[in-house]
Steps between C-alpha positions, in 0.01 A plus 500: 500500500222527791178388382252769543096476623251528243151396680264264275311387308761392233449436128737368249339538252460873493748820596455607875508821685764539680438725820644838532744307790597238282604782174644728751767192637551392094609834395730565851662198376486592158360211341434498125217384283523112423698468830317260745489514883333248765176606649255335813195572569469442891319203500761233372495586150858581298497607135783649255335829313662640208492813538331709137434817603617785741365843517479742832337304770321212266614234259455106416636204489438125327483232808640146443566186725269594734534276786462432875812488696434537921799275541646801753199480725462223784273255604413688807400870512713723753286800659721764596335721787680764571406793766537835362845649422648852491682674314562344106542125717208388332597535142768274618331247643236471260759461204711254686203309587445436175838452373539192788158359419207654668153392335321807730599762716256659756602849615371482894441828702655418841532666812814552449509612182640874409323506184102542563295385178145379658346839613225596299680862446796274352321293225639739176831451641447112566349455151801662326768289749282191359519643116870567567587138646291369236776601227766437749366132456469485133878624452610283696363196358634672133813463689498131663305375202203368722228487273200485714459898655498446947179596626492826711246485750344826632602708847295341804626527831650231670134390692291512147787249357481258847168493390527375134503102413854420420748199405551258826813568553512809604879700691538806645885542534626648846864524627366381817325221405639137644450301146692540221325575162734215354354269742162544416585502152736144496171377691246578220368383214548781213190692487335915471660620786478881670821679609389783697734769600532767719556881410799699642499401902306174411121392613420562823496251809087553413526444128694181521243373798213578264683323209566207677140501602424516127712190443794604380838372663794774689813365307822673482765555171785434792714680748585763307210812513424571133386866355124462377622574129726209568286198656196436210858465304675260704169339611382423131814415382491228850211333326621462179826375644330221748198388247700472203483165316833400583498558895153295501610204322819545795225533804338178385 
């Protein structure tokens, strides 16, 4: 059974609301009263609630063994920037994200991008893309059974985000780039680290100039060009891959 998000505070020693979310997924999956399910509450915490009552879009449960378990999160944080995608690409991205391991993900308005989000005429339809990603998140750490919620950092364009303080290590992936992302990777410690990523057509010869100028490092996934859904995928799953605990006791 998935667990299922119930945000805190907890108490054991009293019934809790469930959410109208939480009774709508018990009843889909028609679970009875005295039946227990897992639940997290984004920040680390894991409980098992028994559930006692179930009506429309309420009901409660009892909440035992209430615990911390973050033993799916790294070390290091992984940013995922990502410039602007069309079409439903983004709901993609942001779930896989997630799914492979992505503490944050920064949606980045590029100059490239086909999907425009930073106008002041487009902030109701930025604000519901943000709500909308926002559950795209939390169903898919139900899924993976992450059990600390990725945060989802507002629409900026890709200038405001140069701007911002961010982890040392900092890639922007290009298919032209001369270094390899592995290389930079087998050559580092395992720290927060940025992954930025292009929209559909990639960052311009000016972004990745202004990036580099920012401090971040041109690194490429390989020969092959990858589609922008598919790079924060492959690029992610690179880290994981070279900083593992295994592959560093190997490298020393």
């Amino acid at each position: 059974m998935p667990q299922f998000y119930l945000p805190g505070p907890w108490d054991s020693e009293k019934p809790t609301s469930l959410t109208p979310e939480v009774a709508h997924h018990l009843r889909v999956r028609r679970i009875e009263l005295g039946e227990t399910f897992p639940i997290f509450d984004g920040k680390g915490q894991v409980a098992k609630a028994k559930l006692l009552s179930l009506s429309g879009k309420s009901g409660t449960a009892q909440l035992s063994e209430i615990r911390t378990d973050t033993h799916r999160e790294t070390p290091y944080a992984i940013t995922l920037a990502q410039g602007l995608a069309g079409g439903d690409k983004m709901d993609w991205i942001v779930e896989k994200a997630i799914e492979t391991g992505a503490q944050a993900i920064a949606p980045l308005q590029c100059e490239r991008s086909i999907l425009k989000l930073t106008r002041p005429s487009d902030q109701d339809r930025a604000q519901k893309r943000l709500t909308h990603w926002k559950g795209i998140i939390q169903a898919a750490c139900e899924q993976c059974d992450r059990t600390v919620l990725a945060t989802l950092e507002p629409i900026q364009t890709f200038d405001e985000y140069l701007k911002e303080s961010k982890p040392k290590l900092k890639l922007l992936l290009s298919p032209d780039a001369s270094q390899s992302l592995y290389s930079v990777l087998m050559e580092t410690e395992p720290q927060d680290i940025v992954l930025m990523i292009g929209p559909e057509g990639g960052h311009s010869p000016e972004e990745e100039s202004r990036a580099q100028a920012a401090g971040y490092q041109i690194v490429s996934l390989g020969e092959r060009v990858l589609r922008t859904e598919t790079a924060g995928v492959v690029a992610i799953t690179a880290v994981h891959s070279v900083w593992n605990p295994e592959m560093q006791k190997r490298l020393k």
